[in-house]
N, C-alpha and C positions, 0 to 999 in steps of 0.2 A: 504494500500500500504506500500509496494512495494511488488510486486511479482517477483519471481527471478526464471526464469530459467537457471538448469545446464543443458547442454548435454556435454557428454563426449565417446569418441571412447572405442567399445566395450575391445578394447586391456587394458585399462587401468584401469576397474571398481574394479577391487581384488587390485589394490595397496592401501595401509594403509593410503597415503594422500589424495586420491580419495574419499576415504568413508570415512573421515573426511569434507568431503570437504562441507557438510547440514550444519552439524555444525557450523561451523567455520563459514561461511557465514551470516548465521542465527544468530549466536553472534553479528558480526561486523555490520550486521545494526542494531538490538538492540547499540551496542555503540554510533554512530552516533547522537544518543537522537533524531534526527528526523521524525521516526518512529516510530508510534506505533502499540506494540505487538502484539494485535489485529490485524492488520493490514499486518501481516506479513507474507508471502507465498515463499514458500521454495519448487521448484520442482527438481528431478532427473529425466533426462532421457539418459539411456544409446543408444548410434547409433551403429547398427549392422551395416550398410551397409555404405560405406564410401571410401573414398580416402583422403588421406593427403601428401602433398607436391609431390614429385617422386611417390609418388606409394610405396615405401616398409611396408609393411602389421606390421611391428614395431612402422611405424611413430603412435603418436597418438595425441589429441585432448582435450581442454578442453572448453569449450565457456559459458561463462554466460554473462546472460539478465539481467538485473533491471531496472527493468521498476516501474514507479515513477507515482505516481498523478501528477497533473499540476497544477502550481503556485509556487513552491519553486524556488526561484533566480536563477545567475548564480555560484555562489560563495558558495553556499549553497548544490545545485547540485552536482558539483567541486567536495568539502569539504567530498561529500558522499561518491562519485564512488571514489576519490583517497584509502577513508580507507579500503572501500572495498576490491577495486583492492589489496592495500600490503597483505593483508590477505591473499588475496586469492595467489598472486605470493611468500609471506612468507612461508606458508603448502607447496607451490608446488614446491619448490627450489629442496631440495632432490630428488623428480622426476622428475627433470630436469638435475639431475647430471646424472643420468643414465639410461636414456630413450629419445629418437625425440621426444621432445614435441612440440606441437604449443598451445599457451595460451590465449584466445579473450576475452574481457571483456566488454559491452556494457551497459552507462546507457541509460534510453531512458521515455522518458518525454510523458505523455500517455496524448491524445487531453481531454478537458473537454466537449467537442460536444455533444460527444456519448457515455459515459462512465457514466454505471451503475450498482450499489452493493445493495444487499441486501443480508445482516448477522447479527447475533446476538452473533457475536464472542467476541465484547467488553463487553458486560454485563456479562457473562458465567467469562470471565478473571477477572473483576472487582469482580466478587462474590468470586472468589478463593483467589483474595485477592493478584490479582498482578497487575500489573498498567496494565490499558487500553490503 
């Protein structure tokens, strides 16, 4: 963990902070030190089909997911999604100057119930000789 879904309006995918926008994500929880790299899932998905605000076919959309194991604090949690979040509203400033944007940013705390992995992503990283 964490796995992080983008989805972003199809109007928006060719802008240069858009498709920055794995990236950048993908740093800023590596920053965090609370996750590990192994551990780290990074989705795009662009939306064809949509409405945003009024209706005009300009508005556009950005929404990400981070979704979290269960058992980190509340403060610790916090601590994540705020660094997160500035990243993410930091890249997207500039396409806020000159585009309707709407920006949603959600952490989300997955049950220990029913949640189960099976990967051999950490050893594969530890062999290349980058931290797990």
């Amino acid at each position: 963990m964490p796995h992080i879904w983008i989805e972003c309006s199809k109007n928006l995918v060719d802008e240069p902070e858009v498709k920055a926008l794995k990236q950048v994500i993908y740093e800023a929880a590596l920053e965090t030190g609370i996750f590990p790299i192994g551990g780290i899932r990074v989705r795009f998905q662009t939306i064809d089909d949509y409405v945003v605000g009024d209706g005009d076919p300009s508005n556009g959309f950005v929404h990400v997911i981070l979704r979290i194991g269960h058992g980190r604090d509340l403060e610790t949690r916090r601590a994540a999604a705020d660094h997160v979040f500035e990243k993410v509203k930091a890249l997207l400033t500039p396409l806020n100057g000159r585009a309707p944007l709407a920006v949603a940013f959600e952490l989300q705390e997955m049950s220990s119930d029913h949640n189960y992995k099976y990967n051999n992503l950490h050893d594969y990283i530890a062999r290349r000789g980058n931290a797990a």
